[in-house]
N, CA, C and O atoms as a GROMACS GRO file, in nm:
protein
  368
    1UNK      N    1   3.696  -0.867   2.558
    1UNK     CA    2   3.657  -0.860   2.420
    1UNK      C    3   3.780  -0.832   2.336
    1UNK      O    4   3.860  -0.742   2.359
    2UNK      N    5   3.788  -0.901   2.256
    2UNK     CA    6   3.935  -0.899   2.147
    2UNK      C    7   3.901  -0.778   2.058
    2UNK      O    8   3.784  -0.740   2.049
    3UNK      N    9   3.996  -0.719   1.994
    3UNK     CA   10   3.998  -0.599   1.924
    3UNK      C   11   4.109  -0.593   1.775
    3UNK      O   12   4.215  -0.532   1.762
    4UNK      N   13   4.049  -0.664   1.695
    4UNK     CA   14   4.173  -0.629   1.593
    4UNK      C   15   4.139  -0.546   1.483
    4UNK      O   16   4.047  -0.565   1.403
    5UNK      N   17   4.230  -0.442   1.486
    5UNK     CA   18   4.205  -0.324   1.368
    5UNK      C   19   4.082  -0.224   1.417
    5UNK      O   20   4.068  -0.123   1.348
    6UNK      N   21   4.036  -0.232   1.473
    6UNK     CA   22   3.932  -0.113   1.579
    6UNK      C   23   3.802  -0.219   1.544
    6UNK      O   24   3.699  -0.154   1.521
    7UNK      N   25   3.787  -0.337   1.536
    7UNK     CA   26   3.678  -0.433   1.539
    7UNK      C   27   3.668  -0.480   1.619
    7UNK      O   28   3.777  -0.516   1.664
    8UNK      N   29   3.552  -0.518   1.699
    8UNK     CA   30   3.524  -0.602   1.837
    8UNK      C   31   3.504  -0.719   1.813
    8UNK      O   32   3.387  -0.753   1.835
    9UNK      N   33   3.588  -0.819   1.765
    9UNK     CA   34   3.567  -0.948   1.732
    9UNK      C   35   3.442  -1.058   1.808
    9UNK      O   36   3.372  -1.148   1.760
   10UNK      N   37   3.454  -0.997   1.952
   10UNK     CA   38   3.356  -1.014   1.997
   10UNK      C   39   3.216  -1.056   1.958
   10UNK      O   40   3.151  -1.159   1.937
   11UNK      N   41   3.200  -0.904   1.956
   11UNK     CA   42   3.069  -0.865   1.906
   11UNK      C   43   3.037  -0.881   1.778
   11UNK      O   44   2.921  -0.905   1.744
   12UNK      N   45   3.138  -0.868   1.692
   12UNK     CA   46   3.087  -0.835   1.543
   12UNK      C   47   3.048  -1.057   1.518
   12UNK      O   48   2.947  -1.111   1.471
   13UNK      N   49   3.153  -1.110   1.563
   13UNK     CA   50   3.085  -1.255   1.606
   13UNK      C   51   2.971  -1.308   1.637
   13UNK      O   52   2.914  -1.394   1.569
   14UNK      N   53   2.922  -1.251   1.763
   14UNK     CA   54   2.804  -1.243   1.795
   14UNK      C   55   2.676  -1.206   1.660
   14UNK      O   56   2.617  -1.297   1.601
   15UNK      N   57   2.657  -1.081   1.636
   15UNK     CA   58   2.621  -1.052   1.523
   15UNK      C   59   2.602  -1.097   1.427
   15UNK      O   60   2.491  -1.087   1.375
   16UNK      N   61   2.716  -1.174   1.361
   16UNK     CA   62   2.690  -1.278   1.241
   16UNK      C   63   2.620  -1.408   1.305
   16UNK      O   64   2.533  -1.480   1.254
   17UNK      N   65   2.672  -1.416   1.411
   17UNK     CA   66   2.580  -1.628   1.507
   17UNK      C   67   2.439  -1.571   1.455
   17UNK      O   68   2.365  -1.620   1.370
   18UNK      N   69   2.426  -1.471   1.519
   18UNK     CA   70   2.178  -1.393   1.534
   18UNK      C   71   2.210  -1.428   1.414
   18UNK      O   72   2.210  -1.544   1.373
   19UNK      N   73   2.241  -1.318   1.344
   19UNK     CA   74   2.190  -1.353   1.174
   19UNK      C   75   2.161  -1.488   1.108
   19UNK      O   76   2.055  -1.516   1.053
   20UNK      N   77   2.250  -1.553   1.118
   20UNK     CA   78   2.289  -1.660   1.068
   20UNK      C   79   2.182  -1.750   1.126
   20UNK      O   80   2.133  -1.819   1.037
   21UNK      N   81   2.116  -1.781   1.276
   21UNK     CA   82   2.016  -1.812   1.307
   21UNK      C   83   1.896  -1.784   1.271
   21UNK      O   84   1.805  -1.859   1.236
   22UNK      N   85   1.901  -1.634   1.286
   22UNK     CA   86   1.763  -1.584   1.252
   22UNK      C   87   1.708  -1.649   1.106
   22UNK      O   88   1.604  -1.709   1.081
   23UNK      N   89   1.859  -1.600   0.992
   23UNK     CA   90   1.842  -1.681   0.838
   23UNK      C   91   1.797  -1.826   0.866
   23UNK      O   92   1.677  -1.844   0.844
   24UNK      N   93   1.849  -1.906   0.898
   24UNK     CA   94   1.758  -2.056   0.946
   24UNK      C   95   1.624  -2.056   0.980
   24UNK      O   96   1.537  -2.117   0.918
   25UNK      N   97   1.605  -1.981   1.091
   25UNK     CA   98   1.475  -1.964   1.110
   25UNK      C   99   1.333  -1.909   0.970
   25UNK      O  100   1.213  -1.930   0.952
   26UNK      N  101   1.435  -1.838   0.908
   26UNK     CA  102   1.350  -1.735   0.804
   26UNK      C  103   1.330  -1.843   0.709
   26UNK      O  104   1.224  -1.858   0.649
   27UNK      N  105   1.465  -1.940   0.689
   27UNK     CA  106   1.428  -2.054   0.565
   27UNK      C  107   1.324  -2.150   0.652
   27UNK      O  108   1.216  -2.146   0.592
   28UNK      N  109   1.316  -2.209   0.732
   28UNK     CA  110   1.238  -2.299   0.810
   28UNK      C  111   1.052  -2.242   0.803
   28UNK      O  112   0.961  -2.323   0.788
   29UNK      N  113   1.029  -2.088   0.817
   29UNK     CA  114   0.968  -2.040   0.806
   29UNK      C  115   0.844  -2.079   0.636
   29UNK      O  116   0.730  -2.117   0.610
   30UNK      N  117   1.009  -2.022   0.550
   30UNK     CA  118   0.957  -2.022   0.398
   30UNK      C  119   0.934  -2.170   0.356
   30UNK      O  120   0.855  -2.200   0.267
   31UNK      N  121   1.006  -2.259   0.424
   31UNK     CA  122   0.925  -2.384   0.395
   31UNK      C  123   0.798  -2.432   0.428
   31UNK      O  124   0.723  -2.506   0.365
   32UNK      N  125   0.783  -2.370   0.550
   32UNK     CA  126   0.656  -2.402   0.651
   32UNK      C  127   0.527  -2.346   0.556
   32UNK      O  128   0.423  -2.408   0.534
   33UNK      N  129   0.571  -2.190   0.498
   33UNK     CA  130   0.490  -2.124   0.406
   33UNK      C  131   0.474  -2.181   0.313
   33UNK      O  132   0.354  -2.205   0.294
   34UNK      N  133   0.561  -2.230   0.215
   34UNK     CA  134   0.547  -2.352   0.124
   34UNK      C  135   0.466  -2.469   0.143
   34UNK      O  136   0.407  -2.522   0.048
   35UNK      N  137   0.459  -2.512   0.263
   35UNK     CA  138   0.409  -2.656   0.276
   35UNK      C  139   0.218  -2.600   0.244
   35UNK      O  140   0.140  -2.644   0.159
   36UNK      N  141   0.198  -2.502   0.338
   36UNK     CA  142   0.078  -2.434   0.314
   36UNK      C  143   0.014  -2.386   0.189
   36UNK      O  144  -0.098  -2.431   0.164
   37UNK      N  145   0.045  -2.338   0.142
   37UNK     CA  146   0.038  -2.309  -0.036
   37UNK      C  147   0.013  -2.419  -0.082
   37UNK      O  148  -0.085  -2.434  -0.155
   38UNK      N  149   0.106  -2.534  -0.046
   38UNK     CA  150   0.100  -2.693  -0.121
   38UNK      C  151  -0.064  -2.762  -0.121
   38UNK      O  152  -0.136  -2.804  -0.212
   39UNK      N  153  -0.082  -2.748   0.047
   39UNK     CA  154  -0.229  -2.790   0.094
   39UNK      C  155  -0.353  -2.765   0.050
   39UNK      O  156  -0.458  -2.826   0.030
   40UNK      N  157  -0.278  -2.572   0.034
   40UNK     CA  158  -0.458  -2.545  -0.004
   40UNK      C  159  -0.427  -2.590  -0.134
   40UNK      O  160  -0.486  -2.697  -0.152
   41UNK      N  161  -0.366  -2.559  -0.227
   41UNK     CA  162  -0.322  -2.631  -0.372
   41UNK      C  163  -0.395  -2.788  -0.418
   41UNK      O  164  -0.454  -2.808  -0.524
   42UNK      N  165  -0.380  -2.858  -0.342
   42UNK     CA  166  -0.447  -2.992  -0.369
   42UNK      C  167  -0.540  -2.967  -0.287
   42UNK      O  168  -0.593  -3.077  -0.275
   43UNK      N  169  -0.631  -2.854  -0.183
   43UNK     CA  170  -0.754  -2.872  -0.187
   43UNK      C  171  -0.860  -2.805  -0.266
   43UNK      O  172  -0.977  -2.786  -0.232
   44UNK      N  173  -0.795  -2.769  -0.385
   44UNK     CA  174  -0.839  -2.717  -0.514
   44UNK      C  175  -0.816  -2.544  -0.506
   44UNK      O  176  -0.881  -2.500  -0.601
   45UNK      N  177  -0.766  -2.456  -0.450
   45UNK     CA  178  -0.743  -2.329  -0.416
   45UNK      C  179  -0.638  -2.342  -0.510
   45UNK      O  180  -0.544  -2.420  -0.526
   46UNK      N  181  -0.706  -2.188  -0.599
   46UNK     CA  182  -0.586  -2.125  -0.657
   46UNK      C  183  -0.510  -2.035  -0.638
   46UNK      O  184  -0.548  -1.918  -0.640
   47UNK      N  185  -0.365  -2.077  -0.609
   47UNK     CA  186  -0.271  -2.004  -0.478
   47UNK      C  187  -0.226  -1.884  -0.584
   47UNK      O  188  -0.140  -1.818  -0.525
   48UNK      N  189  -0.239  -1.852  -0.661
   48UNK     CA  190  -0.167  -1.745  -0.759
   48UNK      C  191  -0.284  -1.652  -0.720
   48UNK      O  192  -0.243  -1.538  -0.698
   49UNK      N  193  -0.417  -1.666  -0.706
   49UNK     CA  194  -0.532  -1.587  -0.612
   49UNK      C  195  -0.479  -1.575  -0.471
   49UNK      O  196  -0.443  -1.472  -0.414
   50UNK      N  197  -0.481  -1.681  -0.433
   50UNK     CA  198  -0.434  -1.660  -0.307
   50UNK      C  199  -0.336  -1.619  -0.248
   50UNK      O  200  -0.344  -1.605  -0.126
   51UNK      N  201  -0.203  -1.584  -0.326
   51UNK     CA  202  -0.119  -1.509  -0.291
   51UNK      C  203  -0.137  -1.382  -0.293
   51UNK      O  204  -0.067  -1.309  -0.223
   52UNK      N  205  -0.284  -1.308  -0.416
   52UNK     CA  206  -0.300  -1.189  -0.405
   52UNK      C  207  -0.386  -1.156  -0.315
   52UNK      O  208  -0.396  -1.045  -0.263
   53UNK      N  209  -0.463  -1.270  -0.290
   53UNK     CA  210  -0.543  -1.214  -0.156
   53UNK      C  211  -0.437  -1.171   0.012
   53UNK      O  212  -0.459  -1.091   0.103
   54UNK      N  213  -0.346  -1.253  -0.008
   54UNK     CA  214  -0.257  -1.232   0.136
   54UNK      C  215  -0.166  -1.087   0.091
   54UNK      O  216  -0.106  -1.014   0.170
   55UNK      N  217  -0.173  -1.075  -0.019
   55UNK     CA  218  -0.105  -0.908  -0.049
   55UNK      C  219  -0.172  -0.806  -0.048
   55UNK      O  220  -0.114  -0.700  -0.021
   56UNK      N  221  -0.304  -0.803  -0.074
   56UNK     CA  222  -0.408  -0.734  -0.042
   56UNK      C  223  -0.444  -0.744   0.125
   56UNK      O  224  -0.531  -0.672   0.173
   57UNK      N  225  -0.394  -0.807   0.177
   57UNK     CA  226  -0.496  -0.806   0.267
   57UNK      C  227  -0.337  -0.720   0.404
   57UNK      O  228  -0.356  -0.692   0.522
   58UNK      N  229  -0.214  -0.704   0.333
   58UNK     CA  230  -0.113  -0.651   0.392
   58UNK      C  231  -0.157  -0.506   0.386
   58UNK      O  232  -0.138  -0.434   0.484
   59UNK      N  233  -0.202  -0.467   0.297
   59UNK     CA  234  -0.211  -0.358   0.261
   59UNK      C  235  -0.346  -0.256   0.332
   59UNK      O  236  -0.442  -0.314   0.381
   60UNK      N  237  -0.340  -0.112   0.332
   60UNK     CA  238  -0.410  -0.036   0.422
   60UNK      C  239  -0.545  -0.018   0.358
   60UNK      O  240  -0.512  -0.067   0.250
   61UNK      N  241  -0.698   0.021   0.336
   61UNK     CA  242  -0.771   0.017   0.241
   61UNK      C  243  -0.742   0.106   0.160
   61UNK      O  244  -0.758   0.072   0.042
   62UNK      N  245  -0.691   0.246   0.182
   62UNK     CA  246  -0.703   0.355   0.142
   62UNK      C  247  -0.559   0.301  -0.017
   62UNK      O  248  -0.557   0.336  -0.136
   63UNK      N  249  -0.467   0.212   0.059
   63UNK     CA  250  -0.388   0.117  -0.039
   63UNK      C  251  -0.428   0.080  -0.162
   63UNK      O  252  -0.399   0.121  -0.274
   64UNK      N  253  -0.528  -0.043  -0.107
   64UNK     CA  254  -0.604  -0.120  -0.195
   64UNK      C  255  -0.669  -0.025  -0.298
   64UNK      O  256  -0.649  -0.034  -0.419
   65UNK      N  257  -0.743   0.061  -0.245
   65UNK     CA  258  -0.808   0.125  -0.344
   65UNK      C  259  -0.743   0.205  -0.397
   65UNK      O  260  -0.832   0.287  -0.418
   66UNK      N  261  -0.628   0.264  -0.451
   66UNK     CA  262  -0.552   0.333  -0.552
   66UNK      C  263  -0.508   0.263  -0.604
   66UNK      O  264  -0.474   0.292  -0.718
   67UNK      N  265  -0.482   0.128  -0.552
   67UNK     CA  266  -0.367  -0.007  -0.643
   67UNK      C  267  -0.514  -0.027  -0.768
   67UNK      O  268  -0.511  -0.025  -0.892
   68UNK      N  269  -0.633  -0.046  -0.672
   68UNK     CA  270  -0.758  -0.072  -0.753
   68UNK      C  271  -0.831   0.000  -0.894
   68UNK      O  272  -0.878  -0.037  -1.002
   69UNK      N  273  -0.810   0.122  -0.819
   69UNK     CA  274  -0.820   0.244  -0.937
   69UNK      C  275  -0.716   0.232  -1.051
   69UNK      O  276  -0.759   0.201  -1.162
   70UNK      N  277  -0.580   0.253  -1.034
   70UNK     CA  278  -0.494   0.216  -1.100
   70UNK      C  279  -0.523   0.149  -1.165
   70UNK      O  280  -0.567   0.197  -1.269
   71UNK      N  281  -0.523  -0.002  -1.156
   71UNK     CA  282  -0.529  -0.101  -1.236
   71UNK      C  283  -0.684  -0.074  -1.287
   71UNK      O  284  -0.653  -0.082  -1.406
   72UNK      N  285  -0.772  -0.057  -1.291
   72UNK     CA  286  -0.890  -0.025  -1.351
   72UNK      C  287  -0.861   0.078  -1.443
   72UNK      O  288  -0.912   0.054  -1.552
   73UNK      N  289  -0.795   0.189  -1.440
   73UNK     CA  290  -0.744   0.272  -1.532
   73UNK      C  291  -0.638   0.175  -1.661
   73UNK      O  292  -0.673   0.144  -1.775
   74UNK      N  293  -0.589   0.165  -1.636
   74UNK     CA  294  -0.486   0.080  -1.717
   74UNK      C  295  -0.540  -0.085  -1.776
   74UNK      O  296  -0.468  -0.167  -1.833
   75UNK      N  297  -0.673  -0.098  -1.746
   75UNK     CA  298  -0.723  -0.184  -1.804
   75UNK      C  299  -0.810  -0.134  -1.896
   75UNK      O  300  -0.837  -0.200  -1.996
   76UNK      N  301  -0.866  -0.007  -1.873
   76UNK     CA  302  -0.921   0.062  -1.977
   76UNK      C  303  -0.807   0.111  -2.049
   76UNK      O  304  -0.790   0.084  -2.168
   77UNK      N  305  -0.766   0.148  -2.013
   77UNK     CA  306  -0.650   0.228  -2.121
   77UNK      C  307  -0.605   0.135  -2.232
   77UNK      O  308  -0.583   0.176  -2.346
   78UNK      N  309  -0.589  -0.027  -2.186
   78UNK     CA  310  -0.579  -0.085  -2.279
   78UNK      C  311  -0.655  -0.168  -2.377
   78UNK      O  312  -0.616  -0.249  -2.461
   79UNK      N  313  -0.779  -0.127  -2.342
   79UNK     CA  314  -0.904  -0.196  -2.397
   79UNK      C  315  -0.924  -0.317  -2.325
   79UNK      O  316  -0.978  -0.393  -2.405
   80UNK      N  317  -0.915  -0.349  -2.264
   80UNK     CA  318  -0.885  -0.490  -2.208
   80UNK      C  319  -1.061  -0.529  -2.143
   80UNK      O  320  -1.104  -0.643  -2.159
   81UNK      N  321  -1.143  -0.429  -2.076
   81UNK     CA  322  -1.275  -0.442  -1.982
   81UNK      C  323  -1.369  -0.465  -2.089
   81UNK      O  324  -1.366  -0.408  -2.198
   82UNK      N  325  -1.441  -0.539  -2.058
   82UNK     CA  326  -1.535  -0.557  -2.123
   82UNK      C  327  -1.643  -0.518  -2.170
   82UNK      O  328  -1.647  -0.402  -2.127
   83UNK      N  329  -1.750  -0.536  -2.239
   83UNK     CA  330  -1.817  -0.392  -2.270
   83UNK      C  331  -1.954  -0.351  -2.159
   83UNK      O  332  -2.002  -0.240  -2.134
   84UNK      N  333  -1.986  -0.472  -2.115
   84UNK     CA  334  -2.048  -0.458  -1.974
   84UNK      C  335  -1.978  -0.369  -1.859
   84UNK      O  336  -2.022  -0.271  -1.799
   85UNK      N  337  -1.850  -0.440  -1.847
   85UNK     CA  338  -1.770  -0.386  -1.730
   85UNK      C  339  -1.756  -0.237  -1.691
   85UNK      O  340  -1.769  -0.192  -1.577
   86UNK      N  341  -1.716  -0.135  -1.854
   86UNK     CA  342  -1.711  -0.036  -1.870
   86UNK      C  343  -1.822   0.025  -1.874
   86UNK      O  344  -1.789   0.138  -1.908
   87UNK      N  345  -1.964   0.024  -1.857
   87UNK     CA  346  -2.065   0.079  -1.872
   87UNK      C  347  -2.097   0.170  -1.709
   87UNK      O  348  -2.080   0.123  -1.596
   88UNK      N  349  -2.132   0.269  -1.732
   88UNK     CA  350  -2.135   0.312  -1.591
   88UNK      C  351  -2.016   0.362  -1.512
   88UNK      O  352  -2.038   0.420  -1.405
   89UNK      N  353  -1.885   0.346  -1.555
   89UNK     CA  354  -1.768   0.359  -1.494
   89UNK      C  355  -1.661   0.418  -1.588
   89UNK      O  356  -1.566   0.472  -1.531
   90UNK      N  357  -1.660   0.417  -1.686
   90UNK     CA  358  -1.573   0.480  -1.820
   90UNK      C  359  -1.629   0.656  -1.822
   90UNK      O  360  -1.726   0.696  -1.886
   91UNK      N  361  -1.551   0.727  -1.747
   91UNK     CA  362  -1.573   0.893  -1.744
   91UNK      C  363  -1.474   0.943  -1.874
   91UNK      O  364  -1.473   1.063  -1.902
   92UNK      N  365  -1.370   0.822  -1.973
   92UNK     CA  366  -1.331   0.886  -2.080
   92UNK      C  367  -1.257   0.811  -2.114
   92UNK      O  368  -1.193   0.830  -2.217
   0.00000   0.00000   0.00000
């Protein structure tokens, strides 16, 4: 193993090849993910939903439901719910 300046040229070589593969792989990936998005897209799916459903669905329930609360708070807060919506659920 070669050594210049206390570096293992070696290895630190090695190291950048994985990466540098793995990165190929990761773009090959994000296309593959792309192509999918594309599909359901022209089979009428709306992927801007459907991207939040695959983010929701990363997430733990106990997750979901504070992201949920949250945003239910802050939709009241800004008047935004409707006057149905808020009935039963508006404590202030």
């Amino acid at each position: 193993m070669s050594n210049h300046g206390g570096v293992a040229a070696d290895q630190l070589r090695a190291f950048v090849e994985r990466i540098e593969r793995l990165e190929e792989e990761k773009k090959v990936i994000s296309d593959d993910i792309k192509d999918v998005y594309a599909e359901a897209k022209g089979n009428g799916y709306d992927v801007a939903v459907l991207r939040k459903v695959i983010s929701l669905r990363k997430k733990k329930p106990h997750e979901r439901e504070e992201e949920e609360a949250v945003l239910d708070l802050y939709i009241h807060a800004l008047g935004m719910a409707g006057s149905g919506e808020a009935e039963g659920r508006d404590n202030g």
